[in-house]
Biotite code that builds the C-alpha atoms (Angstrom):
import biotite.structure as struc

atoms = struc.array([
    struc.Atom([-7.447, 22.452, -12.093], chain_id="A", res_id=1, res_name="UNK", atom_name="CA", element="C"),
    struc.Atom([-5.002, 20.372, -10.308], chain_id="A", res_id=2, res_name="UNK", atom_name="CA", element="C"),
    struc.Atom([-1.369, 19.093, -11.037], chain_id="A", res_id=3, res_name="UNK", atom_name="CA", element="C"),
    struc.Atom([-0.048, 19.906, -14.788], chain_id="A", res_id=4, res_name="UNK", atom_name="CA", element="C"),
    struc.Atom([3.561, 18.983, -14.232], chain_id="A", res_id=5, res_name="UNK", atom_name="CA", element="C"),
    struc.Atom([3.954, 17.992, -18.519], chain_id="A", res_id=6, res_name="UNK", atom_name="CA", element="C"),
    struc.Atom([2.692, 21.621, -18.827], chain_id="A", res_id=7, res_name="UNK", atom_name="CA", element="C"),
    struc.Atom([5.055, 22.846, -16.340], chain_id="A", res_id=8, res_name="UNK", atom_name="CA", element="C"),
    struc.Atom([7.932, 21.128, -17.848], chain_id="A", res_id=9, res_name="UNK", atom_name="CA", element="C"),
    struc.Atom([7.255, 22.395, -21.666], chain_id="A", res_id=10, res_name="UNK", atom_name="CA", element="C"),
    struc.Atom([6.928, 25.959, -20.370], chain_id="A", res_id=11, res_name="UNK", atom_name="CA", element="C"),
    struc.Atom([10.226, 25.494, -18.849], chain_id="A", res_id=12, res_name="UNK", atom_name="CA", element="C"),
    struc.Atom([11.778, 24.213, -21.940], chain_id="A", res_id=13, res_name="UNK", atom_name="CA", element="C"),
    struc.Atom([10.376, 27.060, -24.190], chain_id="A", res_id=14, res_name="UNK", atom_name="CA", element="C"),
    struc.Atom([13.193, 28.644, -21.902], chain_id="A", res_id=15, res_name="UNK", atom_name="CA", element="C"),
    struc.Atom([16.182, 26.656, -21.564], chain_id="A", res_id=16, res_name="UNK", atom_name="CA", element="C"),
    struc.Atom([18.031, 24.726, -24.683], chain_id="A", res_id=17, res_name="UNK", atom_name="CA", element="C"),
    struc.Atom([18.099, 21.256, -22.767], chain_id="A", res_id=18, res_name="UNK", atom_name="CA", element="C"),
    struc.Atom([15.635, 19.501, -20.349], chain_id="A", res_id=19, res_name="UNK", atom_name="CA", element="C"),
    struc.Atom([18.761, 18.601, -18.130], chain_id="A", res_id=20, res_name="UNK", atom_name="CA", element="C"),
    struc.Atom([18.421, 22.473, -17.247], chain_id="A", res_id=21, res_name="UNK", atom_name="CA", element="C"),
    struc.Atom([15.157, 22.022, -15.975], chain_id="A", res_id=22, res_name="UNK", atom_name="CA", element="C"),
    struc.Atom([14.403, 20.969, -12.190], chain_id="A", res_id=23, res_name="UNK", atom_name="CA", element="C"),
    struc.Atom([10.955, 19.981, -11.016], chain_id="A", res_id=24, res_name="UNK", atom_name="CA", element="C"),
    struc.Atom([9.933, 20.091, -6.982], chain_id="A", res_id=25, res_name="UNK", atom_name="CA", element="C"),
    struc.Atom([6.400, 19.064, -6.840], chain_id="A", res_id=26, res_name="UNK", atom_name="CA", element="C"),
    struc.Atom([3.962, 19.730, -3.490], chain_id="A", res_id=27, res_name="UNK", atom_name="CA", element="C"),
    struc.Atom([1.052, 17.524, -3.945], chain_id="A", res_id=28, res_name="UNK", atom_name="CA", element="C"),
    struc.Atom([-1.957, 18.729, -2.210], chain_id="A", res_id=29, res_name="UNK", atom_name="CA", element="C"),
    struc.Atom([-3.583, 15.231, -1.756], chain_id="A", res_id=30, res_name="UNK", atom_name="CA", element="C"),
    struc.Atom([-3.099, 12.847, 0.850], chain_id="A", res_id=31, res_name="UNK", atom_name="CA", element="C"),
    struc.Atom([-3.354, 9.295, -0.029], chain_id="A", res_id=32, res_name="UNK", atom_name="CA", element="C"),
    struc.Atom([-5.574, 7.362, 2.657], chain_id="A", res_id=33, res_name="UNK", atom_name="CA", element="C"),
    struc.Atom([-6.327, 3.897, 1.739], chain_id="A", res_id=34, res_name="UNK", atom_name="CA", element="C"),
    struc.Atom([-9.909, 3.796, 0.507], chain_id="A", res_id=35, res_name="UNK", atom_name="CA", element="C"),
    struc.Atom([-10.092, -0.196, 1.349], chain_id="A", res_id=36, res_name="UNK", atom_name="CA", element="C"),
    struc.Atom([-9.954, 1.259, 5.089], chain_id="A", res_id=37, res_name="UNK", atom_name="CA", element="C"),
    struc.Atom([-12.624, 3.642, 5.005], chain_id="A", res_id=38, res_name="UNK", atom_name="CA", element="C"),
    struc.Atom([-16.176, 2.783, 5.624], chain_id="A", res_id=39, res_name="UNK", atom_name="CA", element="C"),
    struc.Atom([-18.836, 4.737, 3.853], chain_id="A", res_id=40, res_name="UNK", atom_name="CA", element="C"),
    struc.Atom([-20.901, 7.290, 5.435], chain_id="A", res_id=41, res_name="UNK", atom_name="CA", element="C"),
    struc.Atom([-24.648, 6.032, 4.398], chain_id="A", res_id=42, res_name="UNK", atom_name="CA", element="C"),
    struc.Atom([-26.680, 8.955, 5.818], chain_id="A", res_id=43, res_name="UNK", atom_name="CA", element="C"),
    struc.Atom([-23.923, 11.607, 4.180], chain_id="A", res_id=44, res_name="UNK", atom_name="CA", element="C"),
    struc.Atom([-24.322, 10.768, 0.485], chain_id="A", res_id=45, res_name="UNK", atom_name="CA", element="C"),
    struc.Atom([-21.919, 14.263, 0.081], chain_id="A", res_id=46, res_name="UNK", atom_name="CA", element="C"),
    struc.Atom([-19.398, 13.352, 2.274], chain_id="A", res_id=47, res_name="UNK", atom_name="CA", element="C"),
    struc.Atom([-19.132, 10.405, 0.016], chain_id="A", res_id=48, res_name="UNK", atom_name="CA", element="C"),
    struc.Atom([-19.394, 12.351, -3.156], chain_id="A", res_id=49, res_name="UNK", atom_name="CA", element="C"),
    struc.Atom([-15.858, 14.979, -1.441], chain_id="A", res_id=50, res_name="UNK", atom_name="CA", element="C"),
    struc.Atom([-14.019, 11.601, -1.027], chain_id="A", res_id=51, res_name="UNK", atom_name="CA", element="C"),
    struc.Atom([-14.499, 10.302, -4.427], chain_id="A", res_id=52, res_name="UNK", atom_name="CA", element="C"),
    struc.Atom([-13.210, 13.399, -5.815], chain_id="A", res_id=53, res_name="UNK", atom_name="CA", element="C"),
    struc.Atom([-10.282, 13.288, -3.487], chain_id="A", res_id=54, res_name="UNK", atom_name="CA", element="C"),
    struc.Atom([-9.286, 10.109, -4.022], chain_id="A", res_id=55, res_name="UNK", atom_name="CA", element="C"),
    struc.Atom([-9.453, 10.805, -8.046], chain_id="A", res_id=56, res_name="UNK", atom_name="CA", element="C"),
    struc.Atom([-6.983, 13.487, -7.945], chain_id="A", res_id=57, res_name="UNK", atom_name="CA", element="C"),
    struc.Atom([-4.682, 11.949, -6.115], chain_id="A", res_id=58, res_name="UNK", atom_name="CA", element="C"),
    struc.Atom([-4.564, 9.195, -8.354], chain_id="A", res_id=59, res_name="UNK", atom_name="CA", element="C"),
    struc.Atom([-4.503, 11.720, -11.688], chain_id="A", res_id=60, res_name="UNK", atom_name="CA", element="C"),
    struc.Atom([-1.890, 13.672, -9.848], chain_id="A", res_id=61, res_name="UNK", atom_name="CA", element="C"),
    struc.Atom([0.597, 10.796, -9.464], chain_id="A", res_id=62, res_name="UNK", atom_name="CA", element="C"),
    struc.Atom([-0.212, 9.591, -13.182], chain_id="A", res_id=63, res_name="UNK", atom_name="CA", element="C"),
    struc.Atom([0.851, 12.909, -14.095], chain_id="A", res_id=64, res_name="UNK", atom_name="CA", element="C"),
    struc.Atom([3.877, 13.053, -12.279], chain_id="A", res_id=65, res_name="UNK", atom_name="CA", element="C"),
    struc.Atom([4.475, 9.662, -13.866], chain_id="A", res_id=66, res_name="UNK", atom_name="CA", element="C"),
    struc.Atom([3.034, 10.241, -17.327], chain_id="A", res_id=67, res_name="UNK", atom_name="CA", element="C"),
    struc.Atom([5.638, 13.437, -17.627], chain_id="A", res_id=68, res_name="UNK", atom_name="CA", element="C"),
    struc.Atom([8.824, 11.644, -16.010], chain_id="A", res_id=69, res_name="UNK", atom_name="CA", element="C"),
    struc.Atom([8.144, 9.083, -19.347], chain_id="A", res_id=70, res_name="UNK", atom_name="CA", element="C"),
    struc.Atom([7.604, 12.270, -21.384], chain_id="A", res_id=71, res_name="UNK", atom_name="CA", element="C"),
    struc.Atom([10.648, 14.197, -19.754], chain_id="A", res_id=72, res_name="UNK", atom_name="CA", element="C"),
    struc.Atom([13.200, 11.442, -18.552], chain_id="A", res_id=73, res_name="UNK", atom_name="CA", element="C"),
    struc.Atom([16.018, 14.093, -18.793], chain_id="A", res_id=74, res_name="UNK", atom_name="CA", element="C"),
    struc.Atom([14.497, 16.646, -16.116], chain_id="A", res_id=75, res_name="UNK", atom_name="CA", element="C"),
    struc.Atom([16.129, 17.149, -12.899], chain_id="A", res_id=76, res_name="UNK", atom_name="CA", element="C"),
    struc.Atom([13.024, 15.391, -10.460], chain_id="A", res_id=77, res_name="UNK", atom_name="CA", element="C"),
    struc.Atom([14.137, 16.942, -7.567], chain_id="A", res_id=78, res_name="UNK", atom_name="CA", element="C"),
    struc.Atom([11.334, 16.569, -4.472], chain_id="A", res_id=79, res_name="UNK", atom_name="CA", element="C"),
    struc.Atom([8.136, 15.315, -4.370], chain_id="A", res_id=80, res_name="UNK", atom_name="CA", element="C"),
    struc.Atom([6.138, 15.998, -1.160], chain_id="A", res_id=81, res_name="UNK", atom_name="CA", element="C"),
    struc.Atom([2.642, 14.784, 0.442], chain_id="A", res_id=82, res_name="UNK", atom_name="CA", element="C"),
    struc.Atom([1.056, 16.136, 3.082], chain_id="A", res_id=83, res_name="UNK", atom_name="CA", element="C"),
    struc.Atom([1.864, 13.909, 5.926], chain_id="A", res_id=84, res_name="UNK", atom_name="CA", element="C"),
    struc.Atom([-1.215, 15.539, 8.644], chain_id="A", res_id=85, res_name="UNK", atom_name="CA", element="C"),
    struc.Atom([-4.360, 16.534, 8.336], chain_id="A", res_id=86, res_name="UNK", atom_name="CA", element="C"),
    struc.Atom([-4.873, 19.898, 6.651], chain_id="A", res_id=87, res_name="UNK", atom_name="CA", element="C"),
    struc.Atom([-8.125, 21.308, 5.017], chain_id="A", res_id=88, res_name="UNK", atom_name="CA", element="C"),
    struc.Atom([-10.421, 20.579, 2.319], chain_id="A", res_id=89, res_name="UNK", atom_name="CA", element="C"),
    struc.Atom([-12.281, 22.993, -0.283], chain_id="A", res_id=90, res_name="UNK", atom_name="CA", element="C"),
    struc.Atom([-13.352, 25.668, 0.813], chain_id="A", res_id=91, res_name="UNK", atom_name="CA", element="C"),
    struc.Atom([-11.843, 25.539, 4.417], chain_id="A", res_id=92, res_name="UNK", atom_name="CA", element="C"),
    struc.Atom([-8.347, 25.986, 2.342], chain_id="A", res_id=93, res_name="UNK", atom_name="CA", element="C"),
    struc.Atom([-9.301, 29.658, 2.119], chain_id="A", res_id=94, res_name="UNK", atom_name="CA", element="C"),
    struc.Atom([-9.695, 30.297, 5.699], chain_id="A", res_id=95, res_name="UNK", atom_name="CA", element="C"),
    struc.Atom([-6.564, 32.454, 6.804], chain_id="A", res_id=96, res_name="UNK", atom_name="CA", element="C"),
    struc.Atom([-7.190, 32.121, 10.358], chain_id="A", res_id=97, res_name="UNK", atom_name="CA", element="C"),
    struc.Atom([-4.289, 30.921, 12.727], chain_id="A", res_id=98, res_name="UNK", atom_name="CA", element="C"),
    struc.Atom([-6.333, 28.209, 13.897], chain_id="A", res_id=99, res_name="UNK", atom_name="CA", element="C"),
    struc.Atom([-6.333, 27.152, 10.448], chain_id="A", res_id=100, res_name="UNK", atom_name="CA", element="C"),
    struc.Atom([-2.889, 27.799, 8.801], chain_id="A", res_id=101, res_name="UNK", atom_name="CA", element="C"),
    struc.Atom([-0.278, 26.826, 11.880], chain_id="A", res_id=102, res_name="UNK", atom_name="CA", element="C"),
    struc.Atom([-1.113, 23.153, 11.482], chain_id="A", res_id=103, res_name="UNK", atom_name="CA", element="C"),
    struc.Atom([-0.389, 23.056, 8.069], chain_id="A", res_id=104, res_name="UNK", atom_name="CA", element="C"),
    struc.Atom([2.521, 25.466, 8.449], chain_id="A", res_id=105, res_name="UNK", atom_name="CA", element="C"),
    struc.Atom([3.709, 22.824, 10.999], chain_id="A", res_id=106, res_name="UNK", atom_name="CA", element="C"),
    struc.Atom([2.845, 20.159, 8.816], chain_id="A", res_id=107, res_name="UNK", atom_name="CA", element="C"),
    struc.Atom([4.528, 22.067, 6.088], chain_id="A", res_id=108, res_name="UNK", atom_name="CA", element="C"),
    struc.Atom([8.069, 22.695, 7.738], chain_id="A", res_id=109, res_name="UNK", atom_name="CA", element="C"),
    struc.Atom([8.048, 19.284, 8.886], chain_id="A", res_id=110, res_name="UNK", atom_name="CA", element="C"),
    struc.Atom([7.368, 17.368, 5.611], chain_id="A", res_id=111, res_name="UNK", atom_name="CA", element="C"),
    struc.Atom([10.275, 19.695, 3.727], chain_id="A", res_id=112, res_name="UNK", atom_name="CA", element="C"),
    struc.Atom([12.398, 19.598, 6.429], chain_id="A", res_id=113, res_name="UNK", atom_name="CA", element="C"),
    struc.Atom([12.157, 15.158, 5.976], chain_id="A", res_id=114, res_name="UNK", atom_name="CA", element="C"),
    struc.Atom([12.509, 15.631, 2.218], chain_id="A", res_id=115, res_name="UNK", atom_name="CA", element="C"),
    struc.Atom([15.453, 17.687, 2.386], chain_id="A", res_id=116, res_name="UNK", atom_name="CA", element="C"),
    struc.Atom([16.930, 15.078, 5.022], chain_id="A", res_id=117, res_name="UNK", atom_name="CA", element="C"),
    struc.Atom([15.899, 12.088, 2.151], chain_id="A", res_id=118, res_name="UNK", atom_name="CA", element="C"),
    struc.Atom([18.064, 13.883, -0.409], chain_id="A", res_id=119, res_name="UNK", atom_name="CA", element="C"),
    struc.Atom([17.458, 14.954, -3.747], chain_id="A", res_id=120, res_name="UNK", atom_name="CA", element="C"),
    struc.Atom([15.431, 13.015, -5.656], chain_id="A", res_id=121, res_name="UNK", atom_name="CA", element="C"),
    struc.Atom([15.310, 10.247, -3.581], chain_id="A", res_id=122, res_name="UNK", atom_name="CA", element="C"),
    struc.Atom([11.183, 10.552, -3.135], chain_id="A", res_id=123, res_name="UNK", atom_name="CA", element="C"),
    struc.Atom([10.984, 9.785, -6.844], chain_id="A", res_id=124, res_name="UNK", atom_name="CA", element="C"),
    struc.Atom([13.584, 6.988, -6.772], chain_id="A", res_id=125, res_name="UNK", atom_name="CA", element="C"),
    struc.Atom([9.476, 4.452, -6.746], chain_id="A", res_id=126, res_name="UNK", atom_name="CA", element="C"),
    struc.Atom([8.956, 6.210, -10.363], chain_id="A", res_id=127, res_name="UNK", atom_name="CA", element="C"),
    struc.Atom([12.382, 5.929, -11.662], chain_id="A", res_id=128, res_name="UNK", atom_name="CA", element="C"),
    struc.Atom([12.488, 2.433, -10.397], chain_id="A", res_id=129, res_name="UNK", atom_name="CA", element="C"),
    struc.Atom([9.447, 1.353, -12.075], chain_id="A", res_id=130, res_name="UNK", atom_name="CA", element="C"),
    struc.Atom([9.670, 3.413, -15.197], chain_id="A", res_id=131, res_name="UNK", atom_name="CA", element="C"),
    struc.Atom([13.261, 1.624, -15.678], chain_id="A", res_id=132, res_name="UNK", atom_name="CA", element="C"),
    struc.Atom([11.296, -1.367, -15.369], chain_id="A", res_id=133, res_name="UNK", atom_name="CA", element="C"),
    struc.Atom([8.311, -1.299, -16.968], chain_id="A", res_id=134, res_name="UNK", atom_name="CA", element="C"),
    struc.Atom([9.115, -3.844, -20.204], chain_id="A", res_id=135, res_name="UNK", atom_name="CA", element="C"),
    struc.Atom([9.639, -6.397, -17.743], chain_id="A", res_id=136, res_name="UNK", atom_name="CA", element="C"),
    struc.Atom([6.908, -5.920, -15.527], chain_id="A", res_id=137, res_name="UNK", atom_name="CA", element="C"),
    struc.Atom([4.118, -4.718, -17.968], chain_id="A", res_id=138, res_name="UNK", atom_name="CA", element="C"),
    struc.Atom([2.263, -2.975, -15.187], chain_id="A", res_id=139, res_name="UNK", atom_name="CA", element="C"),
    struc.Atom([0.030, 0.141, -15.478], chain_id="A", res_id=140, res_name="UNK", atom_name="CA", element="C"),
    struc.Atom([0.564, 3.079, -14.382], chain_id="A", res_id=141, res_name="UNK", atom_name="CA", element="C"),
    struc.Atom([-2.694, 3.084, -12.264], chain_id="A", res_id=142, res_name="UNK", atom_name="CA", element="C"),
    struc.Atom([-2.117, -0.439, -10.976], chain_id="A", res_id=143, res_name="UNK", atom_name="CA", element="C"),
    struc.Atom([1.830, 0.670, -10.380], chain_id="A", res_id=144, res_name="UNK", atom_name="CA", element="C"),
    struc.Atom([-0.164, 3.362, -8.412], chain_id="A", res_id=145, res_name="UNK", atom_name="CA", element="C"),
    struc.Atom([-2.574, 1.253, -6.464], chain_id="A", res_id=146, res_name="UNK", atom_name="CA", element="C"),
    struc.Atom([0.560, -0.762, -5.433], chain_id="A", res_id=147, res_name="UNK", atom_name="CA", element="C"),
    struc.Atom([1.907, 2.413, -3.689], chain_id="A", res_id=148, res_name="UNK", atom_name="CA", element="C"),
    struc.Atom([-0.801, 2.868, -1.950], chain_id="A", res_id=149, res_name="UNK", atom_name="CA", element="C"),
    struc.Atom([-0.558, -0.452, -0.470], chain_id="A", res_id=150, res_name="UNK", atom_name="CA", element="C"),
    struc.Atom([2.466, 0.032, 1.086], chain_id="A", res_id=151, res_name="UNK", atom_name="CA", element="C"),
])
């Protein structure tokens, strides 16, 4: 489970003759919240357990959108979005009520609607920038991610 962009990408190409024919949006379902900022919760050992997990697959989601831009450097990257508000977690994702789904239909509209306004491809412009760069700089892919986080 989670993000399988490299997987999405070769499916794609079993179609089309050229990877220039293939364009990738991406919705990540993560929100990136600065663990450094966040005190643990010492009676909830579960709560701390949930925000572990959370902050792993954001990190292996953005290493995979990296890890298949180096695989892929022909693709069409054409959006990347976060969530920029709160939405649920687990198991609260499957609760269709209106109390539930209008803030992240909100939240939704708004975070297109500010990715459309960036232009295409401009929310991957980071990756491009440090994938062009990356002989020079000889960073990481999880420290180039750790610096994103930090700004």
């Amino acid at each position: 489970m989670g993000l399988d962009a490299i997987t999405a990408v070769e499916r794609c190409l079993e179609m089309v003759e050229d990877e220039s024919q293939v364009t990738l949006d991406i919705i990540l379902l993560d929100k990136f919240v600065d663990v450094t900022t966040l005190e643990q919760d010492e009676e909830h050992s579960l709560a701390n357990f949930w925000r572990m997990h959370e902050v792993k697959s954001y990190y292996k989601g953005l290493e995979n959108v990296i890890t298949t831009m180096l695989s892929h450097p022909n693709v069409n990257y054409r959006y990347i979005l976060e969530p920029s508000g709160w939405y649920p977690k687990l198991w609260n994702l499957l609760n269709f009520s209106t109390a539930n789904t209008w803030p992240m239909q909100t939240n939704g509209r708004a975070d297109a609607k500010t990715a459309l306004e960036n232009g295409e491809g401009a929310d991957f412009k980071k990756f491009h920038d440090w994938i062009a760069t990356r002989d020079i700089h000889k960073q990481s892919i999880k420290d180039f991610i750790k610096t994103l986080a930090e700004e």
